[in-house]
BAGURO-152275 format. One record per residue (C-alpha): residue number from 1; x, z negated, y. Coordinates in pm, whole numbers. Layout:
BEGIN
@k: NUM; east: X; up: Z; north: Y
...
//
This chain:
BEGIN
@k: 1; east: -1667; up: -1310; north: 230
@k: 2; east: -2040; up: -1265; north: 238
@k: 3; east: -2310; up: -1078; north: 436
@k: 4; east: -2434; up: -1189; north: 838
@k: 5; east: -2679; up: -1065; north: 1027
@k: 6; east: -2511; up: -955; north: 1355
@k: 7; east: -2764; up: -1151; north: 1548
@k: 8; east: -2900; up: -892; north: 1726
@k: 9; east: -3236; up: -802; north: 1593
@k: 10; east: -3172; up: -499; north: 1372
@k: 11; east: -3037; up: -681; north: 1030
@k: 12; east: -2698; up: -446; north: 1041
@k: 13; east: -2508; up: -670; north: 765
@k: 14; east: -2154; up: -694; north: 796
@k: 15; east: -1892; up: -868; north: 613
@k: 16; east: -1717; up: -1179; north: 763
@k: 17; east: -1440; up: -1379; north: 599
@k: 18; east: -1578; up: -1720; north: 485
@k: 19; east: -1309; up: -2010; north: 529
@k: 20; east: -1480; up: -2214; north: 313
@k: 21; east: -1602; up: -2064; north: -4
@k: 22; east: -1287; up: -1810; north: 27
@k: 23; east: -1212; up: -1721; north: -413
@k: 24; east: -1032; up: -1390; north: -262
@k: 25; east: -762; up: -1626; north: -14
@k: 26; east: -738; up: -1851; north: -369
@k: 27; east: -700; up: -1578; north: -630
@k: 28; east: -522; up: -1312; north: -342
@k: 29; east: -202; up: -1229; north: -582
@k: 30; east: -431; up: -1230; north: -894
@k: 31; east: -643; up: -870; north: -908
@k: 32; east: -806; up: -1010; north: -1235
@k: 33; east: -880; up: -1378; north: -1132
@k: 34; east: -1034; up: -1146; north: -780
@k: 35; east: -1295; up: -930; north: -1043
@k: 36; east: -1358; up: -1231; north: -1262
@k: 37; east: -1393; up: -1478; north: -953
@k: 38; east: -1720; up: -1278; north: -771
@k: 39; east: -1912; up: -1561; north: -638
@k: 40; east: -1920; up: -1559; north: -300
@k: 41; east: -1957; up: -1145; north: -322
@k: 42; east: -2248; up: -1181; north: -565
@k: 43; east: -2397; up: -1410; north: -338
@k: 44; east: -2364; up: -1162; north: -50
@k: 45; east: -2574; up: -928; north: -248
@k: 46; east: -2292; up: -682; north: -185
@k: 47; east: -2066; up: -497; north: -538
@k: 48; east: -1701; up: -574; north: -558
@k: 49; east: -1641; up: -185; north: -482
@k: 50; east: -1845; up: -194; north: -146
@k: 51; east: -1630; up: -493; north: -29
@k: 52; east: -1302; up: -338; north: -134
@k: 53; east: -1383; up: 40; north: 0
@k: 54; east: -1479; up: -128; north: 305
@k: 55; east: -1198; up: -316; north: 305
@k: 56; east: -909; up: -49; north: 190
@k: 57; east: -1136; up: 207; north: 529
@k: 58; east: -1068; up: -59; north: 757
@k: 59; east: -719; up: -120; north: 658
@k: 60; east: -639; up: 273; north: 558
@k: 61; east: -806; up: 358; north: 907
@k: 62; east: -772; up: 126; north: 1157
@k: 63; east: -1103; up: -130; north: 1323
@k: 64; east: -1258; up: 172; north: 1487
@k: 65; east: -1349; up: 295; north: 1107
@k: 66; east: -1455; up: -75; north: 940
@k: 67; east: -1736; up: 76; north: 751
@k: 68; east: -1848; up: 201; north: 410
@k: 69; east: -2189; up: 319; north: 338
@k: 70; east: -2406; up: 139; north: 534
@k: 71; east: -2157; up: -195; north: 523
@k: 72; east: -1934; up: -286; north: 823
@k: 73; east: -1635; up: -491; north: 831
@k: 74; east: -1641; up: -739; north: 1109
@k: 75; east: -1330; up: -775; north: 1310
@k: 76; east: -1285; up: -1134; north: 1223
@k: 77; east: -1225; up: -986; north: 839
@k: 78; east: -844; up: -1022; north: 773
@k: 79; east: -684; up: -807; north: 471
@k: 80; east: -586; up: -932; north: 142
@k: 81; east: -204; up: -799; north: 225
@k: 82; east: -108; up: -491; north: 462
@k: 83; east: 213; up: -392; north: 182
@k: 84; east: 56; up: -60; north: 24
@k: 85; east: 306; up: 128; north: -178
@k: 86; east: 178; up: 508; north: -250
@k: 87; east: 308; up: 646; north: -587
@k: 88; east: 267; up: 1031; north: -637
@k: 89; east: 288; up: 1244; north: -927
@k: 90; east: 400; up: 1609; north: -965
@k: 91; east: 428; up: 1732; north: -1361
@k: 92; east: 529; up: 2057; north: -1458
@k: 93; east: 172; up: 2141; north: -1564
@k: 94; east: -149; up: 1970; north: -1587
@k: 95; east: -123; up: 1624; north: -1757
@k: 96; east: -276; up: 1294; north: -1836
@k: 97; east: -115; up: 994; north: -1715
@k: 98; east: -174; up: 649; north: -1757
@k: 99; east: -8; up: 372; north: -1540
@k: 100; east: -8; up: -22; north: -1596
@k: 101; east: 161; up: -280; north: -1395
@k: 102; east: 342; up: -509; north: -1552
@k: 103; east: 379; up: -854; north: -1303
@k: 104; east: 84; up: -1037; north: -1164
@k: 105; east: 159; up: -976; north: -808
@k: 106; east: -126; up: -666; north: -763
@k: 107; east: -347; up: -763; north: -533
@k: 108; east: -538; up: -379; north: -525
@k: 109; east: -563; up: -73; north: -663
@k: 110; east: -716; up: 283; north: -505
@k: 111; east: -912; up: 405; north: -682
@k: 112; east: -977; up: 179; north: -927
@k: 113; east: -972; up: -213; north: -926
@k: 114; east: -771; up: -219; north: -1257
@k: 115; east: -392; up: -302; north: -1363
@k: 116; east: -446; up: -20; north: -1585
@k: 117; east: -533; up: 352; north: -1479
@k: 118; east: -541; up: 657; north: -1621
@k: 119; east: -586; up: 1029; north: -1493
@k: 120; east: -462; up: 1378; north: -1486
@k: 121; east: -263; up: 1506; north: -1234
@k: 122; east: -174; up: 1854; north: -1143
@k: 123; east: 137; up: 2026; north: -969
@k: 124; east: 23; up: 2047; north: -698
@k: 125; east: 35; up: 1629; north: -678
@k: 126; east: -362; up: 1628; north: -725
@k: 127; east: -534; up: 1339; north: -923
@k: 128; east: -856; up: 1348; north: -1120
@k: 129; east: -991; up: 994; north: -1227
@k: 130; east: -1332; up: 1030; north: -1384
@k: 131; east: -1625; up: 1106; north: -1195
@k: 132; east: -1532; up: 1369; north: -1045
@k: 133; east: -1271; up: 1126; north: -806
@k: 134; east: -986; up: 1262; north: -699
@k: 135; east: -662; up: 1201; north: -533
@k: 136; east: -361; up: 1298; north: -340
@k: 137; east: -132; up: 949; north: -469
@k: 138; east: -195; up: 628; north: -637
@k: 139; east: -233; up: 312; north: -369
@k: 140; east: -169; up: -45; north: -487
@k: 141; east: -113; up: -350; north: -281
@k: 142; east: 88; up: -645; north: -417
@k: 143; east: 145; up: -1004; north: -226
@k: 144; east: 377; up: -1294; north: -268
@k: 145; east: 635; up: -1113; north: -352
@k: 146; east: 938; up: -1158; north: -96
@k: 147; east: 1248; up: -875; north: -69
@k: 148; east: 1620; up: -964; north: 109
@k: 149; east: 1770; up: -773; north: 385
@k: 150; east: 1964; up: -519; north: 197
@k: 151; east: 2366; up: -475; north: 248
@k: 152; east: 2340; up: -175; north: 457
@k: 153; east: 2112; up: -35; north: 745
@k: 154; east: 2026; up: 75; north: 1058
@k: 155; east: 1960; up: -157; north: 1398
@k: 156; east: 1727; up: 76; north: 1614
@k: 157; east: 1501; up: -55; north: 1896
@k: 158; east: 1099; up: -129; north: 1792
@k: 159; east: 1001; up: 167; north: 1992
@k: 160; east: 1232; up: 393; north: 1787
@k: 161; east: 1131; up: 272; north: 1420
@k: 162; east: 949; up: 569; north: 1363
@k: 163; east: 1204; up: 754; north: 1445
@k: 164; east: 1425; up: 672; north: 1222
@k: 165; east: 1238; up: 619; north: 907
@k: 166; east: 1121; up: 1000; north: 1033
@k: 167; east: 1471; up: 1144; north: 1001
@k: 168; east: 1572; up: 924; north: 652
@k: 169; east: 1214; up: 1111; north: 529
@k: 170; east: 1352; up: 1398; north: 633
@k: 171; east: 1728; up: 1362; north: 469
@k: 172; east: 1539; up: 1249; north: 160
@k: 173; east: 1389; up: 1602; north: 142
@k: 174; east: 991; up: 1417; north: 168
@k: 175; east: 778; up: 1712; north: 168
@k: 176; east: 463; up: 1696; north: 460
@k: 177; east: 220; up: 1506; north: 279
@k: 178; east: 432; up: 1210; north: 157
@k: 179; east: 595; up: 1220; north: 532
@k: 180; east: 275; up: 1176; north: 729
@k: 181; east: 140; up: 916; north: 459
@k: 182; east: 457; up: 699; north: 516
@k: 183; east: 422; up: 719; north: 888
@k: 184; east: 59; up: 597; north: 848
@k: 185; east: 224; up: 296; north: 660
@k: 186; east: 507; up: 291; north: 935
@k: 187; east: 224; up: 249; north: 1231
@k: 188; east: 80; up: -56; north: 1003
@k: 189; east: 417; up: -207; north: 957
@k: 190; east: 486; up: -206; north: 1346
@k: 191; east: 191; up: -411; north: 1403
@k: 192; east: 389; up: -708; north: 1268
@k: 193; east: 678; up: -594; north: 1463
@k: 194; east: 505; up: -615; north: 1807
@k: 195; east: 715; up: -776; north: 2055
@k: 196; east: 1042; up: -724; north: 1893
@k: 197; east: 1289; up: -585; north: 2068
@k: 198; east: 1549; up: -455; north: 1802
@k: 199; east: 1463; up: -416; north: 1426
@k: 200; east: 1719; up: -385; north: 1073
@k: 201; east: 1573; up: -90; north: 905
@k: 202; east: 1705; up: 11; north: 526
@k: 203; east: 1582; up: 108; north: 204
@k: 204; east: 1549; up: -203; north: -69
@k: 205; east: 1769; up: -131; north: -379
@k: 206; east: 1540; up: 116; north: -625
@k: 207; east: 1666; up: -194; north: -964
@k: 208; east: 1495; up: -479; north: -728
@k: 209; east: 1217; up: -313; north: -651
@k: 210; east: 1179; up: -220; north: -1058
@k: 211; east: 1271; up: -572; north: -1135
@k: 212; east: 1006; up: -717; north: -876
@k: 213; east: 714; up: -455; north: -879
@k: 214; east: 766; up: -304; north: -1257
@k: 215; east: 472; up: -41; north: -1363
@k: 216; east: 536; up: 156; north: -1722
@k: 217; east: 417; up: 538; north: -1719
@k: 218; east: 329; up: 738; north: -2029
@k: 219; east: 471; up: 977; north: -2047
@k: 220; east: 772; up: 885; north: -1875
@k: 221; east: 889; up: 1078; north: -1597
@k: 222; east: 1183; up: 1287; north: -1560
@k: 223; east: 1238; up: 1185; north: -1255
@k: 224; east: 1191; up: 871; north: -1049
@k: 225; east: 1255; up: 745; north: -733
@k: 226; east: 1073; up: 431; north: -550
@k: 227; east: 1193; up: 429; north: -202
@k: 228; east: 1074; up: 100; north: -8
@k: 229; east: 1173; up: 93; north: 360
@k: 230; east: 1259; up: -283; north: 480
@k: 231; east: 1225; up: -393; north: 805
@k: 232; east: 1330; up: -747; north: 980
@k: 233; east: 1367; up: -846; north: 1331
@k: 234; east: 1707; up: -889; north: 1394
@k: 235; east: 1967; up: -953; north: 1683
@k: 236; east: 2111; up: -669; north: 1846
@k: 237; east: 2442; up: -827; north: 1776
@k: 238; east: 2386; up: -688; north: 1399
@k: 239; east: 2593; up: -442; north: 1258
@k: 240; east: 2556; up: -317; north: 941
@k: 241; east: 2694; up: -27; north: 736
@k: 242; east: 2443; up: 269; north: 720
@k: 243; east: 2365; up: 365; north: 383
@k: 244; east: 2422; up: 754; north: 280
@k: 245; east: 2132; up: 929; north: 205
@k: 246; east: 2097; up: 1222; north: -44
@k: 247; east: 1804; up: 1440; north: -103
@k: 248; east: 1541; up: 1361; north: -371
@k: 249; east: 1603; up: 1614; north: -683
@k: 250; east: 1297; up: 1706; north: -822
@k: 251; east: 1351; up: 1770; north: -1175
@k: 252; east: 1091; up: 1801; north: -1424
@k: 253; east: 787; up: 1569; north: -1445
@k: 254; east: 860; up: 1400; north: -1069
@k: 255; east: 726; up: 1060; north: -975
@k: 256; east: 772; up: 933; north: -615
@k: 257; east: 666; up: 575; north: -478
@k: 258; east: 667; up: 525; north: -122
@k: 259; east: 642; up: 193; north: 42
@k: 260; east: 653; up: -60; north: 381
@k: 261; east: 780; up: -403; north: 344
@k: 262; east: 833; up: -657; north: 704
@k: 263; east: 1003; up: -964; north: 659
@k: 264; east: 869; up: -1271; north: 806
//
């Protein structure tokens, strides 16, 4: 990636992916080789954080919001990965928390580029990193990392995805917040669905995902749940068992991960 002059007489700067001198397509499931492999950022005059906040906007909030401070994400600009799990954090009263991932797969992390964060959170689900940053839930990114079609499911058209990972949300007792921020993740998902006419929806088993994606917490949680919806173009023809789902039981210091993954 580095800075271009849109050509048009002004000097508005945006950022363009370079095919060529590319270290972020090289290093993509590496987040330290990413901070340690700067080059063609330096070079672009821009910081690591302007890239990546301008990155995460245009990827948080679609192409009509490509922009942070005065930097602008060209359309051409295609996104490290589009799999962003959200982890909250509800403790019984105010406490610090620190979080490190433990596999090499992390390609980001909001709101810090680091494997290893810590901050306080609140009841209420709030985070406070330092300077004065705050939070409503952790988002990381992670690539190469590949999931199977788990045994049971649901086959529901493309149109009615939503739909249905609406009423599991709502079975899994998902308060608002969490709900509308995996339907955000939903609408991102369904862009690699388009023009698919029937889709396997389920949830990918909670040990895989632990197995595959595994973070430590101090202090541990009483409660954990990482609920990863998995979706696949299928044949109508499919039918799978549907899984039973029971509400999330919020006991004591609760951590919930919420997360997107398409199949290719």
């Amino acid at each position: 990636m580095r800075a271009a002059d849109y050509g048009n007489g002004v000097g508005e700067q945006a950022i363009y992916w370079d095919t060529i001198a590319n270290s972020l397509a090289e290093h993509r499931s590496n987040l330290d080789a990413i901070l340690h492999n700067p080059t063609p950022l330096s070079d672009a005059g821009l910081s690591n954080e302007t890239i990546w906040l301008a990155r995460r906007n245009s990827h948080q909030l679609g192409i009509n919001s490509r922009t942070y401070g005065n930097v602008q994400l060209d359309s051409r600009c295609r996104f490290i990965t589009t799999i962003s799990p959200l982890i909250y954090f509800y403790p019984l009263t105010s406490m610090n928390i620190g979080l490190t991932f433990s596999h090499d797969k992390v390609s980001y992390v909001d709101p810090y580029l680091s494997k290893k964060v810590s901050f306080t959170a609140e009841p209420s689900g709030t985070l406070h990193f330092g300077n004065n940053v705050t939070r409503g839930r952790l988002h990381y990114e992670y690539t190469d990392t590949t999931f199977a079609r788990p045994q049971h499911g649901w086959i529901v058209s493309a149109n009615n995805v939503g739909t249905k990972v609406a009423d599991v949300a709502q079975k899994l007792a998902l308060n608002q917040q969490e709900t509308q921020d995996l339907m955000k993740e939903v609408e991102r998902a369904k862009l690699d669905l388009q023009g698919t006419q029937t889709v396997f929806v389920g949830l990918i088993n909670e040990a895989t995902i632990a197995q595959k994606l595994p973070f430590t917490l101090s202090p541990q949680p009483t409660t954990l749940r990482r609920v990863h919806f998995y979706f696949e173009p299928v044949s109508a023809q499919l039918s799978p068992i549907a899984p039973a789902i029971s509400p999330i039981i919020r006991t004591g210091f609760t951590v919930i991960e919420l997360g997107t993954y398409v199949a290719e």
